[in-house]
C-alpha positions as CSV (number, residue, x, y, z in Angstrom):
1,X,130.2,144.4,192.1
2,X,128.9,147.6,191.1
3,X,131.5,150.8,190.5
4,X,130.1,154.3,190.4
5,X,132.2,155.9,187.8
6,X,130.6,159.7,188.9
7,X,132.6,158.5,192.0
8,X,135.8,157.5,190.7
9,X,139.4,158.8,188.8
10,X,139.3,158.8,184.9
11,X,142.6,156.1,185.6
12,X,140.0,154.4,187.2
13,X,137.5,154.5,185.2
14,X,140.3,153.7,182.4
15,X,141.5,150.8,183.7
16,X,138.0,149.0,184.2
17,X,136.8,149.6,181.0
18,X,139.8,148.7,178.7
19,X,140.1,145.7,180.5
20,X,136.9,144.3,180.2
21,X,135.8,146.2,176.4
22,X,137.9,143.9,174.6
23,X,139.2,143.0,172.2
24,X,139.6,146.4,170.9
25,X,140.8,146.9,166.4
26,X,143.5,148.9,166.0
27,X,144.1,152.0,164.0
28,X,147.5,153.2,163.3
29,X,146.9,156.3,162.7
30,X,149.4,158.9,160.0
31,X,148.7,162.3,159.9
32,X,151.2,165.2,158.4
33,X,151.4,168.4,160.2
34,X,150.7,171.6,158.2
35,X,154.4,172.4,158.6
36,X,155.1,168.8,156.6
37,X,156.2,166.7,159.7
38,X,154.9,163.3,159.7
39,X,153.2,161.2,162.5
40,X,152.1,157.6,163.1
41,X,150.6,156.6,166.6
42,X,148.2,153.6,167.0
43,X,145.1,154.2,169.0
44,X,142.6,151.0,170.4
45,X,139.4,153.5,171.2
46,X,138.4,152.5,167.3
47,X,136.3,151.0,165.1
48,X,133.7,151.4,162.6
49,X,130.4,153.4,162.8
50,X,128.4,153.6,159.6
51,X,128.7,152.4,156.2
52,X,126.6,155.3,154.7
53,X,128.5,157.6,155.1
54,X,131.4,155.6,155.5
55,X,132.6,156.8,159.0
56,X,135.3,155.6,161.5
57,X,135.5,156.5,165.3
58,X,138.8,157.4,167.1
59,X,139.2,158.6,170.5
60,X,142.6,160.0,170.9
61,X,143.0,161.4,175.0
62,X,144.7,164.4,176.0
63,X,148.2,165.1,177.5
64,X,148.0,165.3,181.2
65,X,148.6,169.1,180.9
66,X,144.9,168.8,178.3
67,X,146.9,169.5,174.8
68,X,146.3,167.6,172.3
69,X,148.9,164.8,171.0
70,X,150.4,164.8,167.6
71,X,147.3,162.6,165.8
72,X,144.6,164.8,167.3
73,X,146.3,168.1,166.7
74,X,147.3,167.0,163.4
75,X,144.0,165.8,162.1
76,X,142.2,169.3,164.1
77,X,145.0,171.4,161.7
78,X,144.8,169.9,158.5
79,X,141.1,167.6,158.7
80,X,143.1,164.7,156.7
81,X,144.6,161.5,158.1
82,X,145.1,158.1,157.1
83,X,143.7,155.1,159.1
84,X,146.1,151.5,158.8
85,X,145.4,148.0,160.4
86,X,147.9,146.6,162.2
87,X,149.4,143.3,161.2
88,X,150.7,140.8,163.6
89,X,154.4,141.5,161.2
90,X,153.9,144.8,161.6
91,X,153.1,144.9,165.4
92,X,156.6,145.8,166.4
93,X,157.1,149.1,164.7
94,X,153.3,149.5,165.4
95,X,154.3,149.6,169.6
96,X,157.5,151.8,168.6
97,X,155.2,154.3,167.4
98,X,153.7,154.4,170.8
99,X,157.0,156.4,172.2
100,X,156.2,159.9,173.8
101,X,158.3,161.7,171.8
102,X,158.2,165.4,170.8
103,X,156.3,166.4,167.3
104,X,158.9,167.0,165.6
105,X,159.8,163.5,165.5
106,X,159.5,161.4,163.1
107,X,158.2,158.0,164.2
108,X,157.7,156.2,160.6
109,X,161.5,157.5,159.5
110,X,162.9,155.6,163.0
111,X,161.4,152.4,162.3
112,X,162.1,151.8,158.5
113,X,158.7,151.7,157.4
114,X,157.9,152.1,154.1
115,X,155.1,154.6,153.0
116,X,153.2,155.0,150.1
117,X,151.4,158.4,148.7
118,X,147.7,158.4,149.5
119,X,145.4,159.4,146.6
120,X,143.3,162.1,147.8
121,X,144.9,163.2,150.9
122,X,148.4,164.5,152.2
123,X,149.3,162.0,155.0
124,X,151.2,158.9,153.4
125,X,150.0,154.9,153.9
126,X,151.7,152.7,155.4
127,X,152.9,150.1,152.4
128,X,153.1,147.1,154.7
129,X,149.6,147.4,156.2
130,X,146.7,145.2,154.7
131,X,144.5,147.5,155.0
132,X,144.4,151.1,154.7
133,X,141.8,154.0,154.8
134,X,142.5,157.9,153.6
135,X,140.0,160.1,155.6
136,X,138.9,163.1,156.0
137,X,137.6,164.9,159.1
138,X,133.5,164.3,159.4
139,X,133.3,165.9,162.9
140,X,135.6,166.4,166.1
141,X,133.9,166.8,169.7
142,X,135.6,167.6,172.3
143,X,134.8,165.3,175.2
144,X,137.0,166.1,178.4
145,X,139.9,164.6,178.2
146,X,139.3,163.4,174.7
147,X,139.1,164.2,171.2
148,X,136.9,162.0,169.4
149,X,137.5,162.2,165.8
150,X,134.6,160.8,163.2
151,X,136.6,160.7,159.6
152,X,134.4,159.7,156.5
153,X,136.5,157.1,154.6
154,X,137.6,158.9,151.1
155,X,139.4,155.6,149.8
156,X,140.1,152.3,150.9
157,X,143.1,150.1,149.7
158,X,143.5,146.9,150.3
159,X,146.5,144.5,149.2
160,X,145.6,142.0,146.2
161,X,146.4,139.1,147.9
162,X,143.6,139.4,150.4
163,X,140.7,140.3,148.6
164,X,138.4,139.3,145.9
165,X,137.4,142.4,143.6
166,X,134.1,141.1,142.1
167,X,132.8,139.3,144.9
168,X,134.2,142.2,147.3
169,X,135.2,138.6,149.9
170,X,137.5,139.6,151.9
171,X,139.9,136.8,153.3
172,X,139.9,138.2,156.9
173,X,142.4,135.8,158.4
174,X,144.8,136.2,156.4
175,X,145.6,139.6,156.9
176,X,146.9,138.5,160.3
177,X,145.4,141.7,162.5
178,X,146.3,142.2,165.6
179,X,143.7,144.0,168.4
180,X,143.8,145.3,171.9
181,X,143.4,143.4,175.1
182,X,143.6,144.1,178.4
183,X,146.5,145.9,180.9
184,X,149.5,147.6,179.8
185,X,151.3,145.8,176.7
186,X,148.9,142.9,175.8
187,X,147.4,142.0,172.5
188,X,145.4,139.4,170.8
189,X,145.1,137.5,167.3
190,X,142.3,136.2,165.6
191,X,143.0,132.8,165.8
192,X,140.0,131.1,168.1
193,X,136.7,132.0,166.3
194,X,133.1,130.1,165.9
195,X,130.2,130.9,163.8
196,X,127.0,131.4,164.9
197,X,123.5,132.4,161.7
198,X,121.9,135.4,161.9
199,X,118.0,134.2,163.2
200,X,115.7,134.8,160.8
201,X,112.3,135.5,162.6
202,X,110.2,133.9,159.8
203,X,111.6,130.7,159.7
204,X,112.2,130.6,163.4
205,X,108.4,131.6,164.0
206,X,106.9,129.0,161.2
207,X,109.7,126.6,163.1
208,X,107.7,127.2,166.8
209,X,104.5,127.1,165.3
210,X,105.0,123.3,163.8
211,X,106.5,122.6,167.2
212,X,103.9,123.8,168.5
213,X,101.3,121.4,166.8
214,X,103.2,118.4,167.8
């Protein structure tokens, strides 16, 4: 079946393409306003884009009346925020962060996390998340409905017990993430994988070319 999305609602459009791009990495997203208020909102349209420069990609959508949410106008005011991952024992406080409440209020207060200070910018990381990046703004564009923010990663922290610092291994199950799946309220773990080599097109060439001869 073939949908033409010039055709159709953005809900529409919306809800065919976060159910079938999937599964989606998470970034729970702290930002501090100019004024000092704090914010942390998770956001699914994310992931990583380049390792020189070190970017991330968020796309953070508009209120229905078109202003911009806390994250977006934060990061637009201040060009800092701080990008966690989302543990499956932090997931909780992760979809309490979700509520549409007004700025002023202080999401990370009401659900007892714990914060600790960034190094190089203002917003605070969250202490219980394995991983966590301090960014600051690379470039915003404006794209309808959505602000799609590109943040260059300043410094990355990552808890001890889930890393090897010479050999930079990272034990990536044991951090326990959680993603995005499909629908309103479902989520995924990494918990069903399979491996799969990179080809390598000299071998596999010299491999045809014996075959080949017998």
């Amino acid at each position: 079946m073939e949908f033409d999305f010039s055709a159709m609602a953005g809900p529409q459009r919306y809800k065919l393409m976060s159910a079938s791009v999937t599964p989606r990495p998470i970034a729970w997203v702290t930002t501090k306003s100019a004024s000092g208020v704090l914010n942390a909102a998770p956001y699914s349209f994310f992931n990583m884009m380049s390792a020189e420069p070190p970017l991330l990609v968020i796309g953070m959508m508009r209120r229905p009346d078109g202003t911009h949410k806390d994250t977006a106008a934060n990061i637009l005011e201040t060009g800092e925020f701080v990008v966690n991952l989302v543990s499956e024992a932090d997931s909780a406080a992760m979809n309490f962060t979700c509520i549409d409440a007004p700025p002023e209020f202080d999401e990370i207060a009401e659900t007892g996390l714990m914060t600790a200070p960034s190094s190089v910018v203002a917003p605070p990381r969250i202490a219980s998340a394995p991983v966590a990046m301090e960014c600051r703004l690379y470039q915003s564009i404006e794209a309808g409905q959505t602000t799609i923010a590109l943040g260059e990663v300043l410094r990355f922290h990552i808890d001890d017990a889930f890393v090897d610092a010479d050999r930079l291994h990272v034990d990536t199950l044991a951090m326990g993430l959680v993603a995005r799946m499909h629908g309103a309220g479902w989520y995924t773990r990494a918990t069903d994988l399979f491996q799969m080599e990179r080809p390598n097109y000299a071998a596999w060439s010299g491999a045809s070319a014996e075959a080949d001869r017998r």
